[in-house]
C-alpha positions in Angstrom: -5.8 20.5 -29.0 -5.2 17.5 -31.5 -5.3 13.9 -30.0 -1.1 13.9 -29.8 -1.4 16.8 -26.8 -4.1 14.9 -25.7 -2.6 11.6 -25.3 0.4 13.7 -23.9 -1.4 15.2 -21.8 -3.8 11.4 -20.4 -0.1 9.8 -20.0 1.0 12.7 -18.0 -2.1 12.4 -15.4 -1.8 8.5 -15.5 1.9 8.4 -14.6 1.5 10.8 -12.1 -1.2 9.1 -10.6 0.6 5.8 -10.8 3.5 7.5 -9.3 1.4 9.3 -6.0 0.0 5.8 -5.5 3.2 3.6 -5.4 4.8 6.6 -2.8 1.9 5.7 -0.7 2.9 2.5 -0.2 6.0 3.1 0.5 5.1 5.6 3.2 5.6 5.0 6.8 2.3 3.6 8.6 0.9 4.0 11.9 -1.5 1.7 13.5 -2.5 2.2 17.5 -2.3 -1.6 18.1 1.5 -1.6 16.5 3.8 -2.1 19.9 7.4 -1.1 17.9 7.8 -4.6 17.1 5.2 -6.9 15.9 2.7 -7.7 13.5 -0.5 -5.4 14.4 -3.1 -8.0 13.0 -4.8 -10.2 16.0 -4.5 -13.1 14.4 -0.9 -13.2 13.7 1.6 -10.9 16.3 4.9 -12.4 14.7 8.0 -10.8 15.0 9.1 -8.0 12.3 12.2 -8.1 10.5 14.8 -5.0 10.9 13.9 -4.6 7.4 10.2 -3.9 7.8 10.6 -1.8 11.0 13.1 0.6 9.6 10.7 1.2 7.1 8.0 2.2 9.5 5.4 -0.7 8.7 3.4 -2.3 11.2 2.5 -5.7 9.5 4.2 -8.6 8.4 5.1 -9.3 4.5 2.2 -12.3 4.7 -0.4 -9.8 6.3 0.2 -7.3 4.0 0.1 -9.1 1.1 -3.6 -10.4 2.2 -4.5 -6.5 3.3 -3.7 -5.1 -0.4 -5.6 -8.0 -1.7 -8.6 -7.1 0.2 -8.4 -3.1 -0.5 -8.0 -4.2 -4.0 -10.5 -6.1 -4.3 -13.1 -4.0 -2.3 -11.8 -1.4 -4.7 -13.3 -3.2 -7.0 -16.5 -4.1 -5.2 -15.9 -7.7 -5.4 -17.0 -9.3 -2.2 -14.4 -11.3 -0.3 
């Protein structure tokens, strides 16, 4: 192979990759605390939007934010 098929071929696997972990976001959740209609984190039980619900996710915009931040950075082993 020269190094054109190969960068081909490492921009194929890193958009794909990219692309599977972006889906996952978007995918429905499912937490055993979540009641249909609020926030599942102790701390916070507000009230979801339409918007959130119909896109099956169990936290508000604030606690998610602060979730992906933590998963990011223990991703990274970076304590919080």
């Amino acid at each position: 192979m020269d190094p054109a098929d190969i960068a081909g071929e490492t921009i194929d696997i890193c958009t794909a990759d990219a692309l599977r972990r972006q889906l996952g976001k978007s995918a429905p959740e499912f937490d055993a605390r979540f009641d249909g209609s609020r926030c599942v984190e102790p701390d916070c039980g507000v009230a979801l939007p339409i918007e959130r619900l119909n896109l099956g996710k169990v936290r508000c915009v604030d606690c998610q934010s602060l979730a992906e931040r933590r998963r990011a950075l223990g991703q990274h082993n970076i304590p919080t």
